[in-house]
N, C-alpha and C positions, 0 to 999 in steps of 0.2 A: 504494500500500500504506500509506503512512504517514498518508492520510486515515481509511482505515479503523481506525488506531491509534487517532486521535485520536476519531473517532466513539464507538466503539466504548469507550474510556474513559472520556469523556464521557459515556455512556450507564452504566455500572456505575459512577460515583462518583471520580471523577480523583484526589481527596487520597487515599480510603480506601482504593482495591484496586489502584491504581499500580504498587505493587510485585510484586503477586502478576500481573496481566496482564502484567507484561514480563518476569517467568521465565515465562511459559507462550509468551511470543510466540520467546522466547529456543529451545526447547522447537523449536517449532515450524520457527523458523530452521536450529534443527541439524540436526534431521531433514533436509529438505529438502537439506541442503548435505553429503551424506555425501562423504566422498574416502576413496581409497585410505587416507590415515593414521589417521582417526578413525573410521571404520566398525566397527563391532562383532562381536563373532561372534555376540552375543545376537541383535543387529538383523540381522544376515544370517541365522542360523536361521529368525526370525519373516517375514521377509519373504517376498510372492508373487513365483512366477516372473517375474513382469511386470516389478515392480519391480528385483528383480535383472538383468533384462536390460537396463535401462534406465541400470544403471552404465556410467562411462566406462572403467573395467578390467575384466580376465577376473576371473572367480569361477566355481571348480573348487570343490563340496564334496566332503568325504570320507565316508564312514560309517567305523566304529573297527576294521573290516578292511581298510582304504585302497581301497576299488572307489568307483569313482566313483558318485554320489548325483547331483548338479548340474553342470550343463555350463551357462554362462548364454551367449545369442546373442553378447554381445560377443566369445566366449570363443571360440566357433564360428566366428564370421568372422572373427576375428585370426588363427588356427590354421588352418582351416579344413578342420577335422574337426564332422563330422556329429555331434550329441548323442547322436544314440540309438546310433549306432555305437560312443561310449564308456561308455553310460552300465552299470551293471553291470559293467563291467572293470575290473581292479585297475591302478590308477592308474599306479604305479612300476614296474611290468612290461611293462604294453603301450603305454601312454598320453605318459608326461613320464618313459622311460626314461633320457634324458641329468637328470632330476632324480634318479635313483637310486642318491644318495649320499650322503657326511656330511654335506652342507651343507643337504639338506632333511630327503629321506628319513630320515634317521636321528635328523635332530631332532624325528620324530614317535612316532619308537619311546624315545625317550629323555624327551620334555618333556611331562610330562603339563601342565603348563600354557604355551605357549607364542605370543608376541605378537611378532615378529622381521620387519624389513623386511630384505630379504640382496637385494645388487647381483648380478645372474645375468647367463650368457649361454645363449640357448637356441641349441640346435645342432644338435637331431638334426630331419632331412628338412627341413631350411631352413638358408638361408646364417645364419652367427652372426647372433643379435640381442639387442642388448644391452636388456636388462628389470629393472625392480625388482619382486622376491616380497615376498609377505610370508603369515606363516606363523600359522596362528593355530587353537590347541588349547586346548580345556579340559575337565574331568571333565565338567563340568555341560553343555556344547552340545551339541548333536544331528548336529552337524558338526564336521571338522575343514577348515579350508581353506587353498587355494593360491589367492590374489588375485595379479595380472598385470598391471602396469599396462607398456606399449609406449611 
């Protein structure tokens, strides 16, 4: 990779556009490096299913009546609940009922803009397992979501 750097600057002008090819390559690095902590909800709306499955946590979207939108593969085989099984079902009722309480659920009825990693344990129809959420709302996404990392 870092031939291609150098080529590559080499070829547009090394002193004059240096700077601006290494926020774009920068740009490019983050992308590619999403995690749990730095992922977006902008960049999870825009993203293809493909790409979402291809994370290394679950990603549950929401629509703004809480029924599930997105179930990604990760999400499916950690749980191992079928997508299409959940998808159209309201979340906190049939779905991730041991999450339906103050510590999520509520934080979605309450925070219209919300970005919150909370230490969970999930419980219902499996032995406890301990998980970190993370919660993430806003006016402006097309999603609300429950990220899962195991």
């Amino acid at each position: 990779m870092q031939a291609c750097i150098s080529n590559a600057s080499d070829l547009f002008g090394a002193s004059r556009n240096h700077g601006v090819f290494r926020a774009i390559w920068r740009l490019v690095l983050e992308e590619e490096d999403e995690t749990f902590e730095t992922i977006t909800l902008a960049h999870l709306d825009a993203m293809k299913a493909s790409e979402r499955d291809s994370l290394a946590f679950g990603v549950v979207g929401l629509a703004p009546d809480l029924r599930v939108e997105i179930y990604d593969a990760t999400e499916a085989r950690l749980s191992g609940l079928d997508p299409q099984s959940v998808l159209g079902v309201p979340f906190f009722e049939a779905v991730g009922q041991c999450m339906n309480n103050f510590m999520v659920a509520q934080r979605f009825e309450d925070e219209a803009e919300l970005d919150a990693i909370v230490p969970y344990v999930l419980t219902l129809r499996m032995r406890p397992t301990r998980v970190r959420l993370r919660l993430l709302a806003s006016p402006q996404g097309l999603h609300r979501y429950i990220l899962i990392e195991r």
